[in-house]
ZAMARGU-4260 file (C-alpha; in steps of 0.2 Angstrom, whole numbers, plus 5000, padded with zeros to 4 digits):
<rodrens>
0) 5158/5840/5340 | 5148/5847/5354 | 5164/5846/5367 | 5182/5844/5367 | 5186/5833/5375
5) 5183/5817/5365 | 5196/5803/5369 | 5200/5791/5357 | 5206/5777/5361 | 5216/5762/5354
10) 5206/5750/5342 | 5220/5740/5332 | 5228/5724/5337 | 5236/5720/5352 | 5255/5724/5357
15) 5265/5713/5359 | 5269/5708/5379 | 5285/5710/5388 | 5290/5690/5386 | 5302/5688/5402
20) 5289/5684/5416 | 5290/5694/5434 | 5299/5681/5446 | 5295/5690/5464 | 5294/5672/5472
25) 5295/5670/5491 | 5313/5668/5496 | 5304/5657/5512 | 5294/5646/5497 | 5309/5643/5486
30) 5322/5639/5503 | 5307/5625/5507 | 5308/5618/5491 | 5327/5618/5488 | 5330/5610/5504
35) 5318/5595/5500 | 5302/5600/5511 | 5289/5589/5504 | 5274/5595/5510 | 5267/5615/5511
40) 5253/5625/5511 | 5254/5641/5502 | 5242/5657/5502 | 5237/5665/5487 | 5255/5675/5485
45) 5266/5661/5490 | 5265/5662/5508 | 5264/5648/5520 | 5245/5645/5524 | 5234/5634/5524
50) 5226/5625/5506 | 5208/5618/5507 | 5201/5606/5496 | 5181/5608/5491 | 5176/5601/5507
55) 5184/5612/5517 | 5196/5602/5524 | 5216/5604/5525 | 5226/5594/5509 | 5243/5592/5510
60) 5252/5603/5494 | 5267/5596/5488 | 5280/5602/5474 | 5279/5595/5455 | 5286/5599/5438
65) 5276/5604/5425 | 5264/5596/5417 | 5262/5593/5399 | 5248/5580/5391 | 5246/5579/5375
70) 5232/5567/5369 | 5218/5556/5377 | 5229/5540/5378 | 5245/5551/5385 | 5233/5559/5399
75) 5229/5540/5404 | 5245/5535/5404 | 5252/5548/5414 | 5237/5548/5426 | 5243/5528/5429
80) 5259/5533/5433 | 5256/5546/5441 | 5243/5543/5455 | 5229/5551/5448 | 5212/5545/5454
85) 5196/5543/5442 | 5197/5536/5421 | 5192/5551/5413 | 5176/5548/5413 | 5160/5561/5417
90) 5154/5553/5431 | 5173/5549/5435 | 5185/5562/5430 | 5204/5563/5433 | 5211/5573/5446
95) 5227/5584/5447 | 5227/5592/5464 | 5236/5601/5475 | 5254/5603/5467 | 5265/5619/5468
100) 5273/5620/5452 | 5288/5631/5449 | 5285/5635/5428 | 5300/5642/5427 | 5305/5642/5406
105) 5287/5631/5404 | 5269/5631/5405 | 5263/5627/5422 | 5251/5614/5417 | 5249/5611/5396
110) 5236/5599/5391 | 5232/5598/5372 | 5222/5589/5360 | 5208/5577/5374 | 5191/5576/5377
115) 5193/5566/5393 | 5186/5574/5408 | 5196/5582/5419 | 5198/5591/5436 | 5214/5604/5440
120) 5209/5608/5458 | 5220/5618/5472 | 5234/5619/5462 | 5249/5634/5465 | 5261/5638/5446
125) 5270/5655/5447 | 5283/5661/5437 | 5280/5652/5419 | 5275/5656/5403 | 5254/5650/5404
130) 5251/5643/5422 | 5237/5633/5415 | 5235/5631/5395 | 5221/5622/5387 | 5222/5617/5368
135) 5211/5608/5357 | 5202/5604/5374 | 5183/5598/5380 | 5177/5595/5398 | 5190/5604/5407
140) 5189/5608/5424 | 5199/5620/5433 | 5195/5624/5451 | 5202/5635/5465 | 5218/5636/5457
145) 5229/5651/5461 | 5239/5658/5446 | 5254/5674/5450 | 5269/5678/5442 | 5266/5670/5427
150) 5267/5678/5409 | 5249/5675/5406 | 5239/5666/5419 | 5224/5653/5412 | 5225/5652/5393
155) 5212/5642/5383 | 5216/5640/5363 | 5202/5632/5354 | 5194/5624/5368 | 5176/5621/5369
160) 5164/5615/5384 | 5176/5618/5399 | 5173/5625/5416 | 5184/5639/5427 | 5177/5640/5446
165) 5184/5650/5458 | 5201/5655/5452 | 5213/5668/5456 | 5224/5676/5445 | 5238/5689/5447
170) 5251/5699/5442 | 5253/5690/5425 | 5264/5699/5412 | 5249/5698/5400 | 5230/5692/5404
175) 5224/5684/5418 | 5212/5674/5408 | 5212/5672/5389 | 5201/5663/5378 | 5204/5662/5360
180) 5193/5655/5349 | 5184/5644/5360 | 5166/5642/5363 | 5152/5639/5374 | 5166/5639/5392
185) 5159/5645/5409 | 5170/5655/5420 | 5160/5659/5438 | 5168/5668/5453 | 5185/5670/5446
190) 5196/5683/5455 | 5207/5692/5443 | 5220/5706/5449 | 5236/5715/5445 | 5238/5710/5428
195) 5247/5719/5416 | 5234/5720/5400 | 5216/5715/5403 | 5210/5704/5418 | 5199/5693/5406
200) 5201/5692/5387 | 5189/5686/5374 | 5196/5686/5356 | 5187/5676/5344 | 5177/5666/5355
205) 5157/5665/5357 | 5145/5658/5365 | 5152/5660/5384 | 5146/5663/5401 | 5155/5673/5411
210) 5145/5675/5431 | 5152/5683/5447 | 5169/5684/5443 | 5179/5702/5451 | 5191/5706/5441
215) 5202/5723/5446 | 5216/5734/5446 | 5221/5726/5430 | 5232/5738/5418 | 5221/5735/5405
220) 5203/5731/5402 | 5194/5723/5417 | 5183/5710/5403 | 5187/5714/5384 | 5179/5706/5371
225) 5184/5706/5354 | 5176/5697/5338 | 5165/5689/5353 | 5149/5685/5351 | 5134/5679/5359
230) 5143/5678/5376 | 5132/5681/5393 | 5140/5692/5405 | 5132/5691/5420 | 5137/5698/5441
235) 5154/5703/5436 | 5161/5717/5445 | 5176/5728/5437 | 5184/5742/5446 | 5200/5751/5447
240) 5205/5745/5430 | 5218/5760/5425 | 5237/5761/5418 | 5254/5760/5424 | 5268/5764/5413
245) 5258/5755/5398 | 5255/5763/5380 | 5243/5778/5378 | 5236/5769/5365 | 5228/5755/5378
250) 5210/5755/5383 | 5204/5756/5401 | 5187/5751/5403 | 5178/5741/5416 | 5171/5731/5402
255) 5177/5732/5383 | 5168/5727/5367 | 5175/5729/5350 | 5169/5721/5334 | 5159/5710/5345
260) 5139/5705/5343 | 5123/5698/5351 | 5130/5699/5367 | 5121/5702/5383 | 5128/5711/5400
265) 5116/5711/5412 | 5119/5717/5433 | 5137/5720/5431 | 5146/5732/5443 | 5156/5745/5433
270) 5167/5756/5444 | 5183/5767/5447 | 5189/5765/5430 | 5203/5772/5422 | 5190/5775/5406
275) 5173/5771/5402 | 5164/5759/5414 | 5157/5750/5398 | 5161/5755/5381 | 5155/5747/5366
280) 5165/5752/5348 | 5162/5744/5332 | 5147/5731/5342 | 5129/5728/5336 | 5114/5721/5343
285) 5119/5719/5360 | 5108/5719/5376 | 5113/5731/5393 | 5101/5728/5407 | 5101/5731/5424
290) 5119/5737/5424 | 5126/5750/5436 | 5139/5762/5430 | 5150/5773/5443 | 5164/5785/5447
295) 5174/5780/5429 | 5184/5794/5423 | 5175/5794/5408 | 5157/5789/5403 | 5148/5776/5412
300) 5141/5770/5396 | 5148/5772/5380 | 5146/5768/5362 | 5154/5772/5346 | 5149/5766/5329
305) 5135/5755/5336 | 5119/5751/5331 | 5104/5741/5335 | 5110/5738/5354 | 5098/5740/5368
310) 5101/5749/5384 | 5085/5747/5399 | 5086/5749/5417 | 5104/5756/5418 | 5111/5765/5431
315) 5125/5776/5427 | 5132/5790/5440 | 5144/5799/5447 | 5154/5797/5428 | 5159/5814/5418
320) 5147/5807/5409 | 5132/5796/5410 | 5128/5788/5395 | 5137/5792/5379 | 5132/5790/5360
325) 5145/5793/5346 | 5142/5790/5327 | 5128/5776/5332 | 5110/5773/5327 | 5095/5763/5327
330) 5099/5760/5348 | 5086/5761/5362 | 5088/5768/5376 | 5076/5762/5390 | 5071/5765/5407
335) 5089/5769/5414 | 5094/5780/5427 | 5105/5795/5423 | 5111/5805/5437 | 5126/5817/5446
340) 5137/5816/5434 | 5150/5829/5429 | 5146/5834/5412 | 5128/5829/5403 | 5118/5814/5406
345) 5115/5809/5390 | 5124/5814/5376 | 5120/5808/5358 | 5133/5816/5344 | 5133/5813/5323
350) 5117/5797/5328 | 5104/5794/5316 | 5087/5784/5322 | 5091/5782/5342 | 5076/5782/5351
355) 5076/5788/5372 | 5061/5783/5381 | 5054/5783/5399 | 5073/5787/5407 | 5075/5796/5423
360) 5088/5810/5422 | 5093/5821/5437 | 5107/5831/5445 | 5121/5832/5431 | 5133/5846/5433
365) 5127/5850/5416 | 5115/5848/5403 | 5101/5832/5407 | 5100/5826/5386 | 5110/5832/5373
370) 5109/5832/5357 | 5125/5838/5346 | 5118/5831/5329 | 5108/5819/5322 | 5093/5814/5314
375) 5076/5806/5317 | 5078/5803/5336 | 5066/5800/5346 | 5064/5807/5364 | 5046/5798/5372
380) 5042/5800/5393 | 5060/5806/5398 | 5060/5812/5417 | 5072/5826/5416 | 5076/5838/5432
385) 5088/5846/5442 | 5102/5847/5430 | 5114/5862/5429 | 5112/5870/5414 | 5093/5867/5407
390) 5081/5855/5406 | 5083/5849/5389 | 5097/5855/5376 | 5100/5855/5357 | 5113/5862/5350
395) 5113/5872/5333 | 5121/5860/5323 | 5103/5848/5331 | 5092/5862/5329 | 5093/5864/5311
400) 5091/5845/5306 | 5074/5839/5305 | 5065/5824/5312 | 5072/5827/5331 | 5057/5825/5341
405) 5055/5830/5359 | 5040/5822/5367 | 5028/5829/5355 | 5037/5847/5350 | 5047/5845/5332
410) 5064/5855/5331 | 5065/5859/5313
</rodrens>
């Protein structure tokens, strides 16, 4: 290998999670409660503030136990008895709103097994198991909610067509947001923060859309996809996604793919990682456009054991790294912009069949596009200057295989 330092990093199944939640409830929240307040209006962490329906106007919070609906004619009959505007229908939808629920030794809000449409909106559950889980699910709506303290914060198990808006979740034991395998969900301006594993998690689930949500300072991956595919990842931002006391073994990315295809990231914001900005391990035919990569400890881009993705108009700088290749072929590289990193600006290592056209490459501590091994790549209208060391570097392991062609002059 052309340098050593090479990290890898942990590709198995996930570890186990620490099962007792973290119960740092306000002593003022708990006092209200216990002394039979009715009516409060709590901040994001539990303080008293003021809660706002989607119209902007002040609605009344009170306390209630958890919810759990198992079943289309259970969730009518509960709604009946407990106030719950609307019939389940599209154009009517129930309505749970504006509870604080303490989830102590429960799920904040379990609904299982209904394709009623529904709306959870403004609604407080700290210091349970799930604050909100889906199971079995269609036409879900969960919006504004505010999720802290619970072991995992929005769980959706085989749940298909549902809609998170506006959500923020912290400080779970686990994720902020899971799905597992569940399909075609939308989840837009989520904020999700100070969870111990990964902000948002993908397992087994395709076919999602993920737009403007901020997800940071997670102890794990900010977005992790694994056996995803063909899910849309559009406007996130993920930064200052690191580790704390967790096992070496865990990944820090900004966003995380592993076994996971046809998927498309296009104008995320990747910085202040504790790893890569966006690593791709084990992931075919995805699409990276307009992405921009920054200050990660790591690469801004990587891939290992990867083929046929396509990366064009990329920006990736400020990284030890810029974009990185490992054991992948048949990817193009297209158009991106490569600059002021600490070490080289592209580096390809043991890739066959990678082609490098039209990219800008400037300013890198080191070497602009290297190439440690590999055959029958493809260099076409790079733009490469200012960089430390030259202006173009093969290494001898690349210079004695044939087939590497830089812009017209054959290494052989």
């Amino acid at each position: 290998m052309g340098r050593a330092r090479m990290v890898e990093k942990y590709m198995g199944h996930r570890s186990p999670k620490n099962p007792v939640g973290r119960w740092g409830v306000s002593l003022l929240l708990v006092g209200l409660l216990l002394f039979g307040v009715a009516r409060i209006y709590p901040d994001k962490d539990g303080s008293p503030s003021a809660l706002l329906d989607r119209e902007g106007t002040l609605y009344g919070a009170s306390s209630h136990a958890p919810i759990y609906i198992d079943g289309n004619a259970d969730f009518t009959n509960q709604a009946s008895s407990e106030g719950w505007p609307g019939d389940g229908s599209k154009a009517n939808p129930y309505i749970i709103k504006g509870y604080i629920i303490d989830a102590t030794n429960n799920d904040g809000i379990e609904i299982r097994n209904t394709n009623l449409y529904f709306i959870i909106e403004n609604v407080t559950v700290y210091g349970g198991w799930d604050g909100i889980k889906l199971y079995n699910v269609t036409n879900g709506n969960l919006t504004g909610n505010t999720l802290y303290d619970n072991i995992n914060g929005i769980s959706l198990w085989i749940s298909v067509n549902n809609t998170l808006t506006g959500n923020t979740i912290h400080n779970s034991d686990d994720d902020g947001i899971g799905l597992h395998q569940s399909a075609n969900n939308t989840l837009t301006g989520n904020t999700v923060y100070n969870n111990f594993d990964d902000g948002i998690y993908l397992y087994q689930s395709d076919g999602n859309t993920l737009t403007n949500n901020t997800v940071h300072n997670n102890n794990g991956d900010g977005i992790s996809l694994r056996k995803s595919n063909n899910n849309t990842l559009i406007d996130n931002t993920a930064y200052k996604n690191t580790y704390d006391e967790s096992p070496s073994s865990f990944t820090f990315e900004g966003i995380y793919l592993e076994e996971s295809n046809n998927n498309i990231l296009t104008s995320n914001i990747v910085h202040n990682n504790a790893y890569d900005g966006i690593y791709l391990y084990q992931s075919d035919g995805n699409t990276l456009t307009g992405n921009i990569a920054y200050n990660n400890t790591y690469s801004g881009i990587s891939l290992k054991n990867s083929i046929n993705n396509l990366l064009t108009s990329n920006t990736a700088h400020n990284n030890e790294d810029g974009i990185v290749l490992y054991e992948s072929a048949n990817n193009s590289l297209t158009s991106n912009t490569v600059y002021n990193n600490n070490y080289w600006g592209i580096y390809l290592d043991s890739g066959n069949n990678n082609i490098l056209m039209d990219n800008t490459i400037y300013n890198n501590l080191e070497t602009g596009i290297f190439l440690d091994s590999g055959n029958n790549n493809m260099l076409m209208g790079n733009t490469i200057y200012a960089n430390n060391d030259c202006l173009l570097y093969t290494s001898d392991a690349a210079d004695e295989l044939d087939g590497v062609d830089l812009g017209g002059r054959r290494i052989i």
